[in-house]
Each structure stands twice: as C-alpha cells, then as structure tokens.
DRENDO-1510 file (C-alpha; in Angstrom, 1 decimal, always signed):
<recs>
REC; n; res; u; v; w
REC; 1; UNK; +21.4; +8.7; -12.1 .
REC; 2; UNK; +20.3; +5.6; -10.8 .
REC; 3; UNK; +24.0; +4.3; -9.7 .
REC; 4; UNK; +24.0; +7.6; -7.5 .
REC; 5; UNK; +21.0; +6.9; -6.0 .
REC; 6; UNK; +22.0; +3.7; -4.9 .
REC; 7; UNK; +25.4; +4.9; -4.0 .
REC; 8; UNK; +23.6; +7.9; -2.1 .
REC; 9; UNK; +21.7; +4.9; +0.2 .
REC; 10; UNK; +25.0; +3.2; +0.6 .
REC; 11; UNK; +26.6; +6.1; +2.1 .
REC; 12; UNK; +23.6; +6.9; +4.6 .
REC; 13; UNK; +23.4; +3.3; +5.5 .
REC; 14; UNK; +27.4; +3.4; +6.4 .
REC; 15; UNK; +27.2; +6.6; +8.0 .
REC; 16; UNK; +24.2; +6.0; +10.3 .
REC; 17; UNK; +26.2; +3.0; +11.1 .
REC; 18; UNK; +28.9; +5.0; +12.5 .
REC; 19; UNK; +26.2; +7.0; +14.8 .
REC; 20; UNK; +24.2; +3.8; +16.0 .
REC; 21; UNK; +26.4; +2.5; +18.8 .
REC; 22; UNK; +25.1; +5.9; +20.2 .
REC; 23; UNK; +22.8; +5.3; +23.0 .
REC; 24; UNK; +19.3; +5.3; +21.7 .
REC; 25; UNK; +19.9; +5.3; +17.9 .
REC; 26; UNK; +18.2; +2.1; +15.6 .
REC; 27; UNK; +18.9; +1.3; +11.9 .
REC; 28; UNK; +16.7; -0.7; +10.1 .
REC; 29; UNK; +16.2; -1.5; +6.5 .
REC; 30; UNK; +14.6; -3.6; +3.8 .
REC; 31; UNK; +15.3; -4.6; +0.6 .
REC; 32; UNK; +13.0; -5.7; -2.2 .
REC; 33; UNK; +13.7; -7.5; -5.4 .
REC; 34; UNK; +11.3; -9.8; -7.9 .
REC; 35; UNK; +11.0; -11.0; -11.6 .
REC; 36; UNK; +7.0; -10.5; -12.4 .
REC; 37; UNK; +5.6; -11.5; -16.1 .
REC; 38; UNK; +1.7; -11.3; -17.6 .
REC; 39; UNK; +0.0; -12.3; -19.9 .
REC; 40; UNK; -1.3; -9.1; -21.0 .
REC; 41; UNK; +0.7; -6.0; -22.6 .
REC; 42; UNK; +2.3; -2.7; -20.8 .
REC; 43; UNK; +0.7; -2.0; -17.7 .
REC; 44; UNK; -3.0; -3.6; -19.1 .
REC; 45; UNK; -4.0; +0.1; -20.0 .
REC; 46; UNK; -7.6; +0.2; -20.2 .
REC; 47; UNK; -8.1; -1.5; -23.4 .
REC; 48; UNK; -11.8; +0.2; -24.0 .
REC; 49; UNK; -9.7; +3.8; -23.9 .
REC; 50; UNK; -12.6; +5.5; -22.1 .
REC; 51; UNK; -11.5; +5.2; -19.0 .
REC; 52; UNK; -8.6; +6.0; -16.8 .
REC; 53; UNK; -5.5; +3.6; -16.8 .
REC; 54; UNK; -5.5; +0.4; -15.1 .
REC; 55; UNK; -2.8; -0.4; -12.4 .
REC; 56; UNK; -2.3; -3.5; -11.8 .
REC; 57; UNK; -1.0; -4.8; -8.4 .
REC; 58; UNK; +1.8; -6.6; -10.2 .
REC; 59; UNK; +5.8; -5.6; -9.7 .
REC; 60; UNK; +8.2; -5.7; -12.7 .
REC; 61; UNK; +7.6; -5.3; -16.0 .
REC; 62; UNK; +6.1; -7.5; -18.7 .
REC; 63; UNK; +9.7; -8.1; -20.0 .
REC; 64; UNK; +10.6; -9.8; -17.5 .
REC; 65; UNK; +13.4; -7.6; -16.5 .
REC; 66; UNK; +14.6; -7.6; -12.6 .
REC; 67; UNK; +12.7; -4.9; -10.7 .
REC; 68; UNK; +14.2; -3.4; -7.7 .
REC; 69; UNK; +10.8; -3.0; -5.8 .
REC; 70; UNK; +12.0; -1.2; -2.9 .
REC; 71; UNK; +15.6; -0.2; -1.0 .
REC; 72; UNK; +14.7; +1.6; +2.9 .
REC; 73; UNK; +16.8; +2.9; +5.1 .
REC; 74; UNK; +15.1; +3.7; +8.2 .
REC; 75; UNK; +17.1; +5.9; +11.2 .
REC; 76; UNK; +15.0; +6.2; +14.6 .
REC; 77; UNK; +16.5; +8.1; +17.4 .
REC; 78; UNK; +14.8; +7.1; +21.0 .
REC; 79; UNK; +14.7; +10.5; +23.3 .
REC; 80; UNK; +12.9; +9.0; +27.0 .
REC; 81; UNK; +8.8; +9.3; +25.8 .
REC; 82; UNK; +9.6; +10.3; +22.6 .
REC; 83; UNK; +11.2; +9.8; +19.5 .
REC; 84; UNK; +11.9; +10.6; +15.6 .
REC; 85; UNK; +12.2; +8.3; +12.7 .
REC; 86; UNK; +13.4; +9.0; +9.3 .
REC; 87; UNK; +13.4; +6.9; +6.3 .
REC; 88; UNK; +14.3; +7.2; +2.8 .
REC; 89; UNK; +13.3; +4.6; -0.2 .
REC; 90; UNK; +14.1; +4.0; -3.7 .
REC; 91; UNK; +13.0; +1.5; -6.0 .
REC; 92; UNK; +9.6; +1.4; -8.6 .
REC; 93; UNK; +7.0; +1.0; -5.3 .
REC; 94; UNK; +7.6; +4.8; -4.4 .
REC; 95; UNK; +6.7; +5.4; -8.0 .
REC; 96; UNK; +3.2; +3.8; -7.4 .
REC; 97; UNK; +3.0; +6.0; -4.6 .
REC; 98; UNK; +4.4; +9.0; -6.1 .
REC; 99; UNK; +2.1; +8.8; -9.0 .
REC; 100; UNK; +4.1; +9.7; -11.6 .
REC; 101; UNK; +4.1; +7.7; -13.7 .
REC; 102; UNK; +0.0; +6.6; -14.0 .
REC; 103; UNK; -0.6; +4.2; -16.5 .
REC; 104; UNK; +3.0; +4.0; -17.8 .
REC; 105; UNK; +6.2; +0.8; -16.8 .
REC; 106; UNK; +6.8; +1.8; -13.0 .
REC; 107; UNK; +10.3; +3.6; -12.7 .
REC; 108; UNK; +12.7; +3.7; -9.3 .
REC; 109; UNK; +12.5; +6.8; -7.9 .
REC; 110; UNK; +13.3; +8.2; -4.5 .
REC; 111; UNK; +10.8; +8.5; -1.4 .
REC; 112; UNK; +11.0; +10.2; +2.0 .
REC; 113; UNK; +9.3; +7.0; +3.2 .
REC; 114; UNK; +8.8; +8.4; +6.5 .
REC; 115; UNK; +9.8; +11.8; +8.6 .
REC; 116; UNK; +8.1; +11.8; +11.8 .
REC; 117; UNK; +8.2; +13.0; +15.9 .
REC; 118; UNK; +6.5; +10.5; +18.3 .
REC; 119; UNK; +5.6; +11.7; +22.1 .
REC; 120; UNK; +4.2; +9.0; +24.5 .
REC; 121; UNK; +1.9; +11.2; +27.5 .
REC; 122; UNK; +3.4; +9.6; +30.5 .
REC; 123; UNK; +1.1; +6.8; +31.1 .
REC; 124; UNK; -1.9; +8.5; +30.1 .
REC; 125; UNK; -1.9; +6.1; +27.0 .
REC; 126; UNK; -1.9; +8.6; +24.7 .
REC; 127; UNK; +0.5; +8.8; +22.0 .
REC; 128; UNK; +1.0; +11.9; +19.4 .
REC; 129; UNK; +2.5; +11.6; +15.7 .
REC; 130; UNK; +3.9; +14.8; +13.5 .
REC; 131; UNK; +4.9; +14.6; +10.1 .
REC; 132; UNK; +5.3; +11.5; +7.5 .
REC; 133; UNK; +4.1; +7.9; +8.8 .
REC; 134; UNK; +2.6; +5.2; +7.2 .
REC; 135; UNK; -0.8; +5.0; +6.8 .
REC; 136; UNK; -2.7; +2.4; +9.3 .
REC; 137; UNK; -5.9; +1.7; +6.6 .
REC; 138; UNK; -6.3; -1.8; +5.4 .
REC; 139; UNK; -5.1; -5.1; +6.3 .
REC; 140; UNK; -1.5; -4.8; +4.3 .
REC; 141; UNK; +1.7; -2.7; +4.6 .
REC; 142; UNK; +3.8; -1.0; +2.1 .
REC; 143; UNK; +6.6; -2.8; +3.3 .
REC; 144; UNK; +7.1; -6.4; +1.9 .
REC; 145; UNK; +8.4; -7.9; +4.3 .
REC; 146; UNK; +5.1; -7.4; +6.3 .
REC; 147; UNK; +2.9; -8.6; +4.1 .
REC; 148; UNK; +1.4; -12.0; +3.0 .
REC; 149; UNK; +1.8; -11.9; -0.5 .
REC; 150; UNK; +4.5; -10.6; -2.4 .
REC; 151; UNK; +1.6; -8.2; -4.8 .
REC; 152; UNK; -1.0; -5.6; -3.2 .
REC; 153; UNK; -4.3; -6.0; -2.7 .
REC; 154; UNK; -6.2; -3.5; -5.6 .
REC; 155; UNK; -7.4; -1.9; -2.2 .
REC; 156; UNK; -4.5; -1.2; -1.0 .
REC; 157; UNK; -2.7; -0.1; -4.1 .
REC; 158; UNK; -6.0; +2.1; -5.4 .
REC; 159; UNK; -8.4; +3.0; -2.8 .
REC; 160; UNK; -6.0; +3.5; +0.6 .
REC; 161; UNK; -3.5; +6.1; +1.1 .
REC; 162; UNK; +0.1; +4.2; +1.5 .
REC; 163; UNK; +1.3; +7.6; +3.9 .
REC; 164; UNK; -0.1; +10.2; +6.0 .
REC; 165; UNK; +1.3; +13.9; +6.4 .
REC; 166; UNK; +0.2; +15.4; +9.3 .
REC; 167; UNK; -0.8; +14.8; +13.1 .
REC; 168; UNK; -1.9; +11.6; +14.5 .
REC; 169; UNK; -3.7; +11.0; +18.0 .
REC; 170; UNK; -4.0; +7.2; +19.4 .
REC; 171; UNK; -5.1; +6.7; +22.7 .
REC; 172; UNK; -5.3; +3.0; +24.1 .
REC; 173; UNK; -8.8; +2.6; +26.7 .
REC; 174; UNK; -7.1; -0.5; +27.7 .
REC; 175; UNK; -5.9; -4.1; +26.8 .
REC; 176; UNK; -8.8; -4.5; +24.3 .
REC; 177; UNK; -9.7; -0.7; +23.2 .
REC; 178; UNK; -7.6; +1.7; +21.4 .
REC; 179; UNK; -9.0; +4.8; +19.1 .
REC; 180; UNK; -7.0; +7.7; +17.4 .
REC; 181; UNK; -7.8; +10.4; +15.2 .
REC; 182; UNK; -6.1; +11.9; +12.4 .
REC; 183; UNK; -5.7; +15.4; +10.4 .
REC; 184; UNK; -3.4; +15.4; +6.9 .
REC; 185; UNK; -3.0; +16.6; +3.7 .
REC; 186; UNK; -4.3; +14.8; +0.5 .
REC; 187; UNK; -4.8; +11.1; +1.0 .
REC; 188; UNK; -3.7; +10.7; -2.9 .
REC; 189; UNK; -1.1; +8.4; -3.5 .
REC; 190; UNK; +1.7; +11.6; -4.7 .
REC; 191; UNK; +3.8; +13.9; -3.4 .
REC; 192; UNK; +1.6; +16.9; -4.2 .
REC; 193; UNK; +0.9; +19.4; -1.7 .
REC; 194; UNK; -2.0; +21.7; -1.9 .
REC; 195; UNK; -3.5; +23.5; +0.7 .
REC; 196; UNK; -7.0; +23.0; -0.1 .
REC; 197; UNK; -6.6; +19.5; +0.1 .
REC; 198; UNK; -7.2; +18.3; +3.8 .
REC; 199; UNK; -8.3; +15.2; +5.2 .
REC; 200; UNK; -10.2; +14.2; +8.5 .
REC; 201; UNK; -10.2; +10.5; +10.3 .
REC; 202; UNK; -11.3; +8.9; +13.0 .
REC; 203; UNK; -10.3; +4.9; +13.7 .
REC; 204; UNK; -10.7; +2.4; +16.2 .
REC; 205; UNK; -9.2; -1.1; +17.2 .
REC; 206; UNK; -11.5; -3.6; +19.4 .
REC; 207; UNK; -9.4; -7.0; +20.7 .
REC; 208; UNK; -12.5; -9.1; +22.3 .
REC; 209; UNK; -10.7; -12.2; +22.5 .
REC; 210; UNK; -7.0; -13.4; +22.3 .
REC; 211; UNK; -5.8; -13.5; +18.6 .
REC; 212; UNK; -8.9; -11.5; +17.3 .
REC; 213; UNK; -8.9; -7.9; +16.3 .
REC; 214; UNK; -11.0; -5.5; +14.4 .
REC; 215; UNK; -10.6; -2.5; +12.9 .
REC; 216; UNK; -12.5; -0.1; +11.5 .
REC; 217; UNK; -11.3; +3.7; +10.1 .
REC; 218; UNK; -13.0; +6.3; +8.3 .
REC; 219; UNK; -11.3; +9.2; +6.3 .
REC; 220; UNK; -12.9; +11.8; +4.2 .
REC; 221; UNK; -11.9; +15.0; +3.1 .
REC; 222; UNK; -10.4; +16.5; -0.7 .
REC; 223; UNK; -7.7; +15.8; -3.0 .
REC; 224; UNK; -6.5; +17.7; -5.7 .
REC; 225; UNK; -5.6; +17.3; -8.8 .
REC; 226; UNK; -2.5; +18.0; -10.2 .
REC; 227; UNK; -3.3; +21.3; -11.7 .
REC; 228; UNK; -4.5; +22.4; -8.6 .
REC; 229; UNK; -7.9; +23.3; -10.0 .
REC; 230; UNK; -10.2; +20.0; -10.0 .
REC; 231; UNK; -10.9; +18.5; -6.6 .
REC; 232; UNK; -12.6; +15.5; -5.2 .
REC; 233; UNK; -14.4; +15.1; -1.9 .
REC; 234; UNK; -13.9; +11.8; -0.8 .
REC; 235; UNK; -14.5; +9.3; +1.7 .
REC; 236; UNK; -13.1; +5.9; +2.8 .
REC; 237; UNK; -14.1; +3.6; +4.9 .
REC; 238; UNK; -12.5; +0.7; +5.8 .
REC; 239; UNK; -13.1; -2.9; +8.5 .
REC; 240; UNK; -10.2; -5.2; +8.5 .
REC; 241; UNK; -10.6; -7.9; +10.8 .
REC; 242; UNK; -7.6; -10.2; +11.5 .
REC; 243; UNK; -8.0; -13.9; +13.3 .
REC; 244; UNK; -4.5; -15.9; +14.4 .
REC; 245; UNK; -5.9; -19.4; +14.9 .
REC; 246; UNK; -2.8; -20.6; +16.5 .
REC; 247; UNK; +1.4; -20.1; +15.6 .
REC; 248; UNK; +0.7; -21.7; +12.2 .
REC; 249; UNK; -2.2; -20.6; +10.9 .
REC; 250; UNK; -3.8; -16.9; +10.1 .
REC; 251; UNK; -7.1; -15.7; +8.9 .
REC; 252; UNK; -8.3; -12.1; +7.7 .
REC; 253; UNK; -11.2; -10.1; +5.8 .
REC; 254; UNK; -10.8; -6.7; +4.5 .
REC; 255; UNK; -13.7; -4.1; +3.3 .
REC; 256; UNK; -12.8; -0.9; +1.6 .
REC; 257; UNK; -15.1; +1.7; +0.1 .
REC; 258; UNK; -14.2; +5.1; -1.6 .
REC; 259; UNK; -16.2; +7.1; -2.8 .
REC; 260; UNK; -15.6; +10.2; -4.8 .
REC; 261; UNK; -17.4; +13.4; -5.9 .
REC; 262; UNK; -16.6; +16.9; -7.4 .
REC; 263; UNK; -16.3; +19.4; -5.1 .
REC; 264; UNK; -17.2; +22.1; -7.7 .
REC; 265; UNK; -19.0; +21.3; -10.5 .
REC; 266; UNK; -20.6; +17.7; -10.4 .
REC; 267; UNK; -20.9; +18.0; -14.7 .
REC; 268; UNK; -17.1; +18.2; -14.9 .
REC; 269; UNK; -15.5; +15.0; -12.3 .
REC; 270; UNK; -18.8; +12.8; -12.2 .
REC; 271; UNK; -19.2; +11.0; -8.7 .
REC; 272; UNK; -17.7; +7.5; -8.7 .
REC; 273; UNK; -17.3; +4.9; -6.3 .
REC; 274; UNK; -15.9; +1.2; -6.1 .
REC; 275; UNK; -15.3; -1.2; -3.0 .
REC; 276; UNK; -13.1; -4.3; -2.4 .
REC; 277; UNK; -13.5; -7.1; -0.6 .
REC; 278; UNK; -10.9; -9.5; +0.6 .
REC; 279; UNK; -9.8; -12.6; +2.3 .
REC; 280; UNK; -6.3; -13.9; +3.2 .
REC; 281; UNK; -5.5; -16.9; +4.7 .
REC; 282; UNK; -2.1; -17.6; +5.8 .
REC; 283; UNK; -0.2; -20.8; +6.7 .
REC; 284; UNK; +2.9; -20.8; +7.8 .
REC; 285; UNK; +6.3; -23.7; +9.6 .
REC; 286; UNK; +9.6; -22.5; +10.5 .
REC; 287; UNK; +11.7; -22.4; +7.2 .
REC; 288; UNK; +8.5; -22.2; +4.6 .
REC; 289; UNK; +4.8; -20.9; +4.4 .
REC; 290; UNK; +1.9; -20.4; +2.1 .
REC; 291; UNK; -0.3; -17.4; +1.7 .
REC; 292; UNK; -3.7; -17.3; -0.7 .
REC; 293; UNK; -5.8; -13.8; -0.9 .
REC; 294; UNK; -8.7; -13.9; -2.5 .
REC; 295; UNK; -10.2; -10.3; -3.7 .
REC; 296; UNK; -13.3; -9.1; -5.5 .
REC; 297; UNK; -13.5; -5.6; -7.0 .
REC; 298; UNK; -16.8; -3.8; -7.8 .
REC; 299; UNK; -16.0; -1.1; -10.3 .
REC; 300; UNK; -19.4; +0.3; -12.1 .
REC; 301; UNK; -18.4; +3.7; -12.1 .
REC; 302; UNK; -14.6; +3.2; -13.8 .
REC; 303; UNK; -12.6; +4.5; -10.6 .
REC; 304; UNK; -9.8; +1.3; -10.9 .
REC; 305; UNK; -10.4; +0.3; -14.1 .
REC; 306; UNK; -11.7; +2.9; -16.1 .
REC; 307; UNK; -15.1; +3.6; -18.0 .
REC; 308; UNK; -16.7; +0.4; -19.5 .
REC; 309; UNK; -19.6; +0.7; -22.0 .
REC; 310; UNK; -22.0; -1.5; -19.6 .
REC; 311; UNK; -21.3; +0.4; -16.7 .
REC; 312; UNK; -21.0; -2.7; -15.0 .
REC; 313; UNK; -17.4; -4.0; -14.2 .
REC; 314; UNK; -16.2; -7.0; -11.3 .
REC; 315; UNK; -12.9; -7.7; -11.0 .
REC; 316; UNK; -11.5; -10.7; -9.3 .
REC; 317; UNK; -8.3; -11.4; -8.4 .
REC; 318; UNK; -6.8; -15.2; -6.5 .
REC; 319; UNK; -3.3; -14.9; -5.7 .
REC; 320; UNK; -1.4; -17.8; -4.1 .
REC; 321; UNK; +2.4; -17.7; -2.8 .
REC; 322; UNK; +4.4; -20.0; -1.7 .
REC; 323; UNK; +7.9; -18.7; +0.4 .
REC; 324; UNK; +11.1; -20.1; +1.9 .
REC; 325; UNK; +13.2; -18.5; +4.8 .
REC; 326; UNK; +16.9; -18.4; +3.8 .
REC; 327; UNK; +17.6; -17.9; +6.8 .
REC; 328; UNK; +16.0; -15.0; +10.1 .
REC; 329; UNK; +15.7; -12.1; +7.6 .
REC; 330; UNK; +15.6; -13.3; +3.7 .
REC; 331; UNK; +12.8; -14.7; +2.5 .
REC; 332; UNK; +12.4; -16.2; -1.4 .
REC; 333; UNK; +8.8; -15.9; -2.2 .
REC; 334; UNK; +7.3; -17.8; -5.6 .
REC; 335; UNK; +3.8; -16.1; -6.6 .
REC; 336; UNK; +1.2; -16.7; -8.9 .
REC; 337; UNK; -2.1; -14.4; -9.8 .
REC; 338; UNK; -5.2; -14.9; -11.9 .
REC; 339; UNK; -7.4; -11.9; -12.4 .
REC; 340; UNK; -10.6; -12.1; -14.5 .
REC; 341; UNK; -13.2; -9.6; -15.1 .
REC; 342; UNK; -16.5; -8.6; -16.1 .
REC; 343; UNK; -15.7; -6.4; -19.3 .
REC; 344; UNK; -12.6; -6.5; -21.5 .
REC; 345; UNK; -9.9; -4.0; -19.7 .
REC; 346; UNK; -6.8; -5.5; -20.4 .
REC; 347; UNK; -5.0; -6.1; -23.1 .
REC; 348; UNK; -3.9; -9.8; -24.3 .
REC; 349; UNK; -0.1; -10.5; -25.5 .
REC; 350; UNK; -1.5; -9.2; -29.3 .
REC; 351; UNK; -2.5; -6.1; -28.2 .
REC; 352; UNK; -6.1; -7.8; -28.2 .
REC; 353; UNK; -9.1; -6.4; -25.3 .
REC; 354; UNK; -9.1; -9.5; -23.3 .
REC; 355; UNK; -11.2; -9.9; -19.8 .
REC; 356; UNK; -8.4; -12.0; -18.2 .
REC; 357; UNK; -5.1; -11.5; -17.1 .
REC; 358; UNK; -2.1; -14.2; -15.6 .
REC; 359; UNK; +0.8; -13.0; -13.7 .
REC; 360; UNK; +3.4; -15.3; -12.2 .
REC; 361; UNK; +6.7; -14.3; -10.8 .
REC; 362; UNK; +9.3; -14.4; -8.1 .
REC; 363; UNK; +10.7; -12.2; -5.2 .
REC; 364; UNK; +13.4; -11.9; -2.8 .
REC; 365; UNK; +13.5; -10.1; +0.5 .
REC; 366; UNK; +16.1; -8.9; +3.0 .
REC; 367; UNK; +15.6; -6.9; +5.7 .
REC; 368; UNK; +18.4; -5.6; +8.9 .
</recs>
C-alpha cells in the first residue's frame, strides 16, 4: 500500500510537470526524512494510566527505524488576482494531524495538505481564502523546511490547529498593520467533519519597527468528538512575537493558551486548560546554522499529558539543532532534546514511570 502511495506522488509530481511550462502554473514540493531515538518506551504513554496519551513532539520511532516525516506535492495555478493551490502529503506528520493513531507509533498516511481559492480585491488590500490552508497560529509551520528545529514545539503539535477548513479574510491597514478574520470547522487536529463543530477567529499582525513583528490570534468555538456526541468549547489564544537582529541572527517568544470545557454536561468532559511558553533563538552563516528553543509546559489539568495524582504537572523541554546546507534546497539537520517534568509520565527504557525523557536524532530535507 505504501509503494502505491509513493508511486501515486511520483506520477502527480511528473504529470504536473508536464502542465507547468503553462503560463501561470507553480510546482513546489518538500520532502522530509529523520532517524529519532528516546530514552523512553513507545510513544511515552502516560505512564500513571489516568490520563490521556502523551505525544511527544519527536519523529520516528524508538527503534530507530527511518521515518519518512513528510512527502508534498504542492500545484498552484495563478489566474490575474486570484489563484488556487492544491497539495497532497504522505508520510507519519499527516498522521499527527489526522489523529489516528493517538497514543500509538505514528504511521504514513495520506493528507490533502491544502485545497484552497485565493482572490486579491484590486488594491483594496483585502485578500479572501476558501477551503484548506494552513493554519497561521503560532510561531512554527507544519512544513520542515520552515521551521527552526527539526521537532515541534508541544504548542504547536497539541494546543494549535496545523489546518483551517473554511473562509479566511486578511486585510493589510498598511506597511505596519494587517488583521483578518476567520470562520471553519473543528480546529482538532483530524479529518473529522461535523457540523456542530464550528470555529470563530479574529487575528492581527503589528510591524512597529523593521525586523519586529507581533502577532496575536484568538480562536474559539467546538470540537467534536469522534462519536459525534461529546463536544468541547474551546478557546485559543495565542502572541508570537518574532525579532530579526540582523542576516545572522533571529529571536522569538511564543504564548499559547487553550482552554477547554463541556459543552453539555460539565460532570462528563471536566474543563481543562494548559499553556506553553516558548523561546527560539536562531543563528545562522551561509552553509550552516544553529537553532535552540526552549519551552515550558503548564499541564495541571492533564490536557498534554494526561491526569497526574498531584494535579500539578510542568513540563520542560530544551532542544538544540545544529544543520548544514548541502547545497540551495537540502539541508542535514543534527538534533538533540531533553524533556523533564514535574510527575512521572513517561516511561524509562524498562517500562519504568520515569519524569525524564532524551531524544536525539537526525533529519534530512529537500525541497523544489
């Protein structure tokens, strides 16, 4: 199944080759490939058992084994002011974001990464979205190649939506003012569509001097459970604020809270909430770089990590990687992670509770 996959990608990627020397047609594509080990066991399931399952930010299983991470193929057509862009993934991310596997060794699966129709309003500055896009929360991307480390944030991976499906409204004020708003379904992580799960968001992006930028979004609404029976009201809220020193050096802070509650009954989903903050510095030459992050986790109520006896749980995570350019559009990236936390939620390399948890491993990127 998987061979046909892959061969299914091939054949797009050859035939939308044969369509780009059309005027207006773009192929892009990235490609995503690591070795990640830890200390602990599986995928560090809660080792209390009274919570829900810990995911850790960590690609590739304990094993060892090479993970294909992610395989895009992105096709955007350019039609005057507007525009569509489709994209299709496979590879054990679109897992994460599919959620089907929750707790269990991520597996590659397929992903409509994006689907989406784009219309600039003259020069009003106002520009609509319809339909599958990335979601703009948070200071990383679900794309590797975009991001500082080779891992995710818990943030990102946990509290923010990686996608958006629905309509999207930016409008830029001017050189240093933009705000958008944004109706969608379900800002879960899955592929589950349910019609009682909607979502509302307003954002904005302030530039006040050159090389600094803040942004702040807000998102609430309901998400659904599987069954279609229990639902959540929640809301996010997220400040990301991003500093570029100069070409060689890059500074950032991101805040995210969500917060959940039953929607029905509060006896039967208890209200939880956990926030993450984090910092990233960046440093990077020509052929190499360096990135460090540094995030802390509050998790009292068991939202990331499940349930703890003490009802008190902080999670901390430094993650330093070093990378080399091969060459414009490969890059070789070494990474190492140490997580530590408050109560025992992982599980040592004897199947042991253990409060501490090592990951180390190594990924390569391509992108065209």
């Amino acid at each position: 199944m998987r061979n046909k996959i892959v061969m299914t990608l091939a054949t797009l990627a050859f035939a939308s080759v044969a369509v780009a020397a059309e005027d207006g047609f773009k192929i892009s594509g990235d490609i995503a490939t690591s070795v990640f080990l830890e200390s602990g066991k599986g995928d560090n399931v809660n080792a209390n058992g009274t919570g829900a399952p810990t995911l850790v930010p960590f690609n590739g299983e304990n094993s060892g084994d090479f993970s294909v991470d992610q395989m895009e193929l992105q096709l955007e057509k350019a039609m005057g002011n507007s525009g569509i862009v489709v994209g299709i993934g496979y590879g054990r991310l679109f897992d994460t974001i599919n959620n089907t596997t929750f707790g269990g060794a991520p597996k590659s699966t397929l992903n409509l990464t994006n689907a989406y129709f784009h219309h600039k309003v003259g020069d009003t500055g106002l520009t609509f979205k319809l339909g599958k896009f990335a979601a703009n929360m948070g200071h990383e991307s679900y794309s590797y190649m975009n991001n500082l480390n080779y891992t995710r944030s818990y943030a990102f991976t946990d509290l923010n939506p990686f996608f958006f499906t629905g309509l999207n409204a930016d409008y830029t004020i001017n050189e240093m003012i933009s705000v958008g708003a944004l109706v969608s379904n379900q800002a879960g992580n899955s592929d589950y569509d349910d019609n009682e799960s909607k979502h509302m968001g307003v954002y904005g992006m302030i530039k006040p001097i050159e090389g600094l930028s803040i942004k702040l979004n807000y998102l609430t609404g309901r998400d659904g459970a599987t069954d279609g029976v229990d639902y959540r009201d929640t809301t996010r809220i997220n400040a990301t604020v991003a500093y570029t020193l100069n070409s060689m050096i890059d500074l950032a802070f991101n805040y995210t809270d969500l917060s959940t509650e039953d929607a029905a009954d509060p006896s039967t989903l208890p209200d939880v909430e956990a926030t993450s903050m984090a910092v990233y510095a960046g440093y990077k030459m020509e052929m190499w770089g360096a990135g460090l992050r540094y995030e802390m986790v509050s998790d009292d109520d068991g939202l990331v990590f499940g349930a703890t006896p003490s009802g008190s749980n902080d999670v901390s995570v430094i993650t330093a990687t070093g990378w080399y350019n091969v060459d414009q559009n490969a890059v070789l990236k070494l990474e190492i992670a140490s997580t530590s936390a408050d109560e025992q939620v992982f599980f040592d390399d004897e199947g042991q509770a253990d409060d501490a948890m090592m990951a180390y491993g190594l990924g390569f990127m391509y992108r065209f």
